[in-house]
C-alpha positions as CSV (number, residue, x, y, z in Angstrom):
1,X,0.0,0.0,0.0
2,X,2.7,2.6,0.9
3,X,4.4,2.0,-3.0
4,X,0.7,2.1,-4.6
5,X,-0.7,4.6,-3.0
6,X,-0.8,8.2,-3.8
7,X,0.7,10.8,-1.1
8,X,-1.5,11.9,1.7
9,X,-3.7,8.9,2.1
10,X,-4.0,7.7,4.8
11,X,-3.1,4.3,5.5
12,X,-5.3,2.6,8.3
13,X,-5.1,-1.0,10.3
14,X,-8.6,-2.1,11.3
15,X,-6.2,-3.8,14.0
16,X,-7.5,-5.7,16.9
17,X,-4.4,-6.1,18.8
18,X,-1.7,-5.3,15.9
19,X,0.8,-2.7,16.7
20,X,0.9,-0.1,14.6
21,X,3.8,1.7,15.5
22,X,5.4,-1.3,13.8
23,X,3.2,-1.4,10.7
24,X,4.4,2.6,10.2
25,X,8.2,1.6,10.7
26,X,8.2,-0.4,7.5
27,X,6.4,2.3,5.3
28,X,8.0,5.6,4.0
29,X,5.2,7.3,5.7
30,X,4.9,6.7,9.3
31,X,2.6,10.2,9.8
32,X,-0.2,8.4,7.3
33,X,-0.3,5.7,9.6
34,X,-3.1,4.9,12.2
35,X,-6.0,1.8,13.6
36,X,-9.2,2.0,12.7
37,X,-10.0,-0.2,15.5
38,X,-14.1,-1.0,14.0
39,X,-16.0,-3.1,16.8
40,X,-18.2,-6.1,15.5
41,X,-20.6,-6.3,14.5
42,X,-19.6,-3.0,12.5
43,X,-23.0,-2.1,11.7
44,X,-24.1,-2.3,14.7
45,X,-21.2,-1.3,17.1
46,X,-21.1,2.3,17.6
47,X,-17.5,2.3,18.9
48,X,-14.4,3.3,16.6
49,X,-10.9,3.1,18.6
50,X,-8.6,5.4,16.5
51,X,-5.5,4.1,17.6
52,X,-2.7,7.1,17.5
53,X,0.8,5.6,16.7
54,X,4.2,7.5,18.1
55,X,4.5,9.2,14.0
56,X,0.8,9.4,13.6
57,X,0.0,13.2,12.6
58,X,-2.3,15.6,13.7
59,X,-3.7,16.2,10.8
60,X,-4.6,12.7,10.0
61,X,-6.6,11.6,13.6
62,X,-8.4,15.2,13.2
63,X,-9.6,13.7,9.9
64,X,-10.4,10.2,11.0
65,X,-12.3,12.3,14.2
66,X,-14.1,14.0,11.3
67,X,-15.0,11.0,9.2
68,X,-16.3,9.2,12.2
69,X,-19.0,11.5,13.2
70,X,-19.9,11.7,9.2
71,X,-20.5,7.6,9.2
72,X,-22.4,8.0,12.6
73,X,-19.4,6.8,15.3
74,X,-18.5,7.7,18.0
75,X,-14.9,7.9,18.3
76,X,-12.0,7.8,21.3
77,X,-8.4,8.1,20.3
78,X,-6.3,5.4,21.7
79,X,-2.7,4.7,22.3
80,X,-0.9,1.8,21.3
81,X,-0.5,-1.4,23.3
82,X,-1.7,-5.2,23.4
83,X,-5.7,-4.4,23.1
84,X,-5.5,-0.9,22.7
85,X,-8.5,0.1,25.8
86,X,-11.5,-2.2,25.0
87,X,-9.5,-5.5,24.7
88,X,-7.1,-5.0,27.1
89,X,-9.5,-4.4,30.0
90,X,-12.0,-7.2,28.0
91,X,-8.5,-9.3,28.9
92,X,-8.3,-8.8,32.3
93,X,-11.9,-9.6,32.7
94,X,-11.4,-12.9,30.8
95,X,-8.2,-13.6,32.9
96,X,-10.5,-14.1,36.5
97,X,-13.6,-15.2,34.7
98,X,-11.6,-18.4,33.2
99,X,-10.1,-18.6,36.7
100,X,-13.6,-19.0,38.5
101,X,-14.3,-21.0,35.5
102,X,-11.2,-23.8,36.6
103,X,-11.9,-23.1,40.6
104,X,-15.3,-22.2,41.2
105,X,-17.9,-21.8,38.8
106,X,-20.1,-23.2,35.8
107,X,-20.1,-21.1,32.7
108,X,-24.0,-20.4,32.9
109,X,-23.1,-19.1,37.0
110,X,-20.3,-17.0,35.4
111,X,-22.3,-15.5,32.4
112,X,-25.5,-15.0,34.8
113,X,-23.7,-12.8,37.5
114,X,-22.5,-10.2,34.6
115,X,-25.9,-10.9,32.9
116,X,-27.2,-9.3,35.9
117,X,-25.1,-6.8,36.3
118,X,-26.3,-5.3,32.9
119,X,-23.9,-6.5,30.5
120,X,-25.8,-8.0,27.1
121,X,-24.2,-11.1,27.6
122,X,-21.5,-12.6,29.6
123,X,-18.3,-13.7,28.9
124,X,-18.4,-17.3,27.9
125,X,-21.5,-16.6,25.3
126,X,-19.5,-14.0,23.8
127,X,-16.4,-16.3,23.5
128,X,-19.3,-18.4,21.9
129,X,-20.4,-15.5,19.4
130,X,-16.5,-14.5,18.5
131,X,-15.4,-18.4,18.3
132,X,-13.7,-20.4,20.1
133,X,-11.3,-20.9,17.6
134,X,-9.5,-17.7,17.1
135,X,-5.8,-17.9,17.9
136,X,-6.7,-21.7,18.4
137,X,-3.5,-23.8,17.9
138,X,-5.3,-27.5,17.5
139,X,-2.4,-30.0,18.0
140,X,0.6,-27.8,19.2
141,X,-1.8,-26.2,22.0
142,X,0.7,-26.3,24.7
143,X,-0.8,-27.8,28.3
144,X,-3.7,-29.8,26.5
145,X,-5.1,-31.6,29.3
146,X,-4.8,-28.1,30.7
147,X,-6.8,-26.0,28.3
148,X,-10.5,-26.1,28.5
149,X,-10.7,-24.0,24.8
150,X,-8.6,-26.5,23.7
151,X,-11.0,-29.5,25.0
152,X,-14.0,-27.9,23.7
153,X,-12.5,-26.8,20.0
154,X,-11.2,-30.6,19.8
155,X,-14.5,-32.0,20.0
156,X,-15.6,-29.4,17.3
157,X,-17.2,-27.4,20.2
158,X,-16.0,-23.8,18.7
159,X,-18.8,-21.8,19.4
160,X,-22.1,-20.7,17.7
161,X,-20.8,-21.7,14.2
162,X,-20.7,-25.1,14.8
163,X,-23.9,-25.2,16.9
164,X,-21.9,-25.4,20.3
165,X,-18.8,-24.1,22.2
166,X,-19.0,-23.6,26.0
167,X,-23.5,-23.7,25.2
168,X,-25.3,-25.8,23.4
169,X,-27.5,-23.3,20.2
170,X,-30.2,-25.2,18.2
171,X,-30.7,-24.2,14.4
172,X,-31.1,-21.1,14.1
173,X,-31.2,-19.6,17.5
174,X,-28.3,-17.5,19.5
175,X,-30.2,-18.6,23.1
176,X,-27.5,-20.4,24.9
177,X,-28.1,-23.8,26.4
178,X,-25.8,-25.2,29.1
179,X,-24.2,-28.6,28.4
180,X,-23.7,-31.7,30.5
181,X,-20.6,-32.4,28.8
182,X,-19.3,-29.3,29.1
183,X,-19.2,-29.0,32.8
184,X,-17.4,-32.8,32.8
185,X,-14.6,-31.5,30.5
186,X,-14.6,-28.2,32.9
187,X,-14.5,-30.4,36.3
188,X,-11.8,-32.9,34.5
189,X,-9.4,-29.9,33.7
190,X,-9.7,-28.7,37.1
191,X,-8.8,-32.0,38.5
192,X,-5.9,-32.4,35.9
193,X,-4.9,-29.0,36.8
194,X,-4.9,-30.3,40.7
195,X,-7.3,-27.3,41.3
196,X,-10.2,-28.5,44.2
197,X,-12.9,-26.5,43.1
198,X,-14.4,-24.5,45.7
199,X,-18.2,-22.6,45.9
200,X,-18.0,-18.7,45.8
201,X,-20.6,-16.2,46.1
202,X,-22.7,-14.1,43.1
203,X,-21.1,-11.3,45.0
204,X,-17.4,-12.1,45.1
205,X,-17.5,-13.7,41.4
206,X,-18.8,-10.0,40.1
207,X,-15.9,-7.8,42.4
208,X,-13.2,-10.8,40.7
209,X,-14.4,-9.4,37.3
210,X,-14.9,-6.1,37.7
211,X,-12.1,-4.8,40.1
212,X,-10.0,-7.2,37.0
213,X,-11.4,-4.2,35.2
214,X,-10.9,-1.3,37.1
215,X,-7.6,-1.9,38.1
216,X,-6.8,-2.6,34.0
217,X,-8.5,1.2,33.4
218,X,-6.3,2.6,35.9
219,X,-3.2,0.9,34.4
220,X,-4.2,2.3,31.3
221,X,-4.5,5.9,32.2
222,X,-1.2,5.9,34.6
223,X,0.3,4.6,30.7
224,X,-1.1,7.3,28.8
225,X,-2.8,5.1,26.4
226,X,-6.2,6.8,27.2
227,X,-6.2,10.5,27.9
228,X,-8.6,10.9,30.3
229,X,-11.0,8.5,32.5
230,X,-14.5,9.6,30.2
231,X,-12.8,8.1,26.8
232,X,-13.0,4.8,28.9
233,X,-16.4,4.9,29.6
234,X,-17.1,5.8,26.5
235,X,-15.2,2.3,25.3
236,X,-16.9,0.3,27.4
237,X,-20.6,1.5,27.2
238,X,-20.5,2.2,23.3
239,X,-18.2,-1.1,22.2
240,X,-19.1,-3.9,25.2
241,X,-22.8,-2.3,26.7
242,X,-21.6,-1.4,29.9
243,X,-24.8,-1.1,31.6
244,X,-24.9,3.2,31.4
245,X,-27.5,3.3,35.1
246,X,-24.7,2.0,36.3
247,X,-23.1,5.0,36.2
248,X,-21.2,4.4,32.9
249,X,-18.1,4.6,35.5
250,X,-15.8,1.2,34.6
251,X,-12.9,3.4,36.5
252,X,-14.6,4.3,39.3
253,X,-11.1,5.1,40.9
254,X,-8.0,7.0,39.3
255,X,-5.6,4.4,41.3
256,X,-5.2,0.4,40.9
257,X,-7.4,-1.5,43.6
């Protein structure tokens, strides 16, 4: 793209998790570069992450800032990192929520607690929407007997695609159904993982997640990868649906937990 394409235009990653700083290091053109970070599904997702690299100009995020609002986005600029803002705190949510998963809880008990909460779904039926198969390594997962996503996508359990992942879906339905099998394969990996699985509240599973969260957005800011505490918010209610009477407030403190 940098040898085909005219001067001036601008050369965008609708990155996930790619660095961009490193895409612009191999162009002639490092100013022109930027993410377009687009949440999924796209036209639905109000949420564009423009993620500013170190070379990134001025000129260009004022115009992606521009173009956003004319397509109907709402935009936060972003620095760079692994996840940018959204997936990175997303991460450290899924970090304790696969935790509880191994030592404490069912998927469906997991999922219900940030159902309630106010999220549109929890994290396991979203694994179940994305796939379970992304960055799935089949064979040459390391720790197998280990790896609950590795036990499920082995069995061709990959999520809503193939009719099941950590929930059963029938034909043409997105309702999630808990499995039997599933919470054998869960228990066995606990066991194999020498993990004695022990009962924890609604309460205490929702602060594990959350404060995961918080502490993550503080990180963040003390990093300078978000400018200010309201960008956040506005992540995490316009790309994941955090519940807005909630406060909109993922950072409720400036300081790690």
């Amino acid at each position: 793209m940098d040898k085909i394409c005219k001067p001036g235009v601008i050369l965008a990653s609708n990155t996930s998790y790619l660095n961009v700083n490193e895409i612009a290091r191999v162009t002639s053109r490092p100013a022109d570069v930027v993410g377009t970070h687009f949440f999924s599904p796209a036209n639905v997702m109000k949420l564009l992450e423009i993620v500013r690299g170190e070379k990134t100009s001025k000129d260009i995020i004022a115009t992606l800032m521009s173009l956003s609002k004319k397509i109907g986005k709402v935009a936060v600029v972003v620095g760079v990192c692994h996840g940018f803002v959204g997936n990175r705190m997303l991460a450290a949510r899924g970090v304790e929520s696969e935790s509880l998963l191994l030592k404490n809880a069912l998927p469906q008990e997991i999922d219900k607690v940030i159902y309630d909460f106010g999220f549109p779904m929890g994290p396991f039926a979203m694994s179940d929407l994305a796939g379970l198969d992304l960055g799935w390594e089949g064979d040459q997962t390391p720790d197998k007997d280990t790896n609950i996503t590795h036990q499920l996508c082995a069995r061709n359990r990959r999520g809503q695609k193939t009719g099941a992942g950590f929930y059963d879906y029938q034909e043409g339905s997105r309702t999630p159904i808990p499995n039997a099998e599933v919470e054998e394969i869960i228990k066995k990996v606990s066991e194999a993982s020498h993990i004695t699985r022990e009962s924890i509240s609604e309460k205490d599973m929702l602060k594990r997640m959350i404060y995961a969260m918080i502490n993550e957005a503080a990180k963040i800011l003390e990093e300078g990868i978000a400018l200010r505490p309201s960008d956040i918010d506005v992540v995490w209610v316009y790309g994941y649906g955090w519940p807005v009477y909630r406060g909109g407030r993922p950072i409720m403190p400036t300081k790690s937990a």
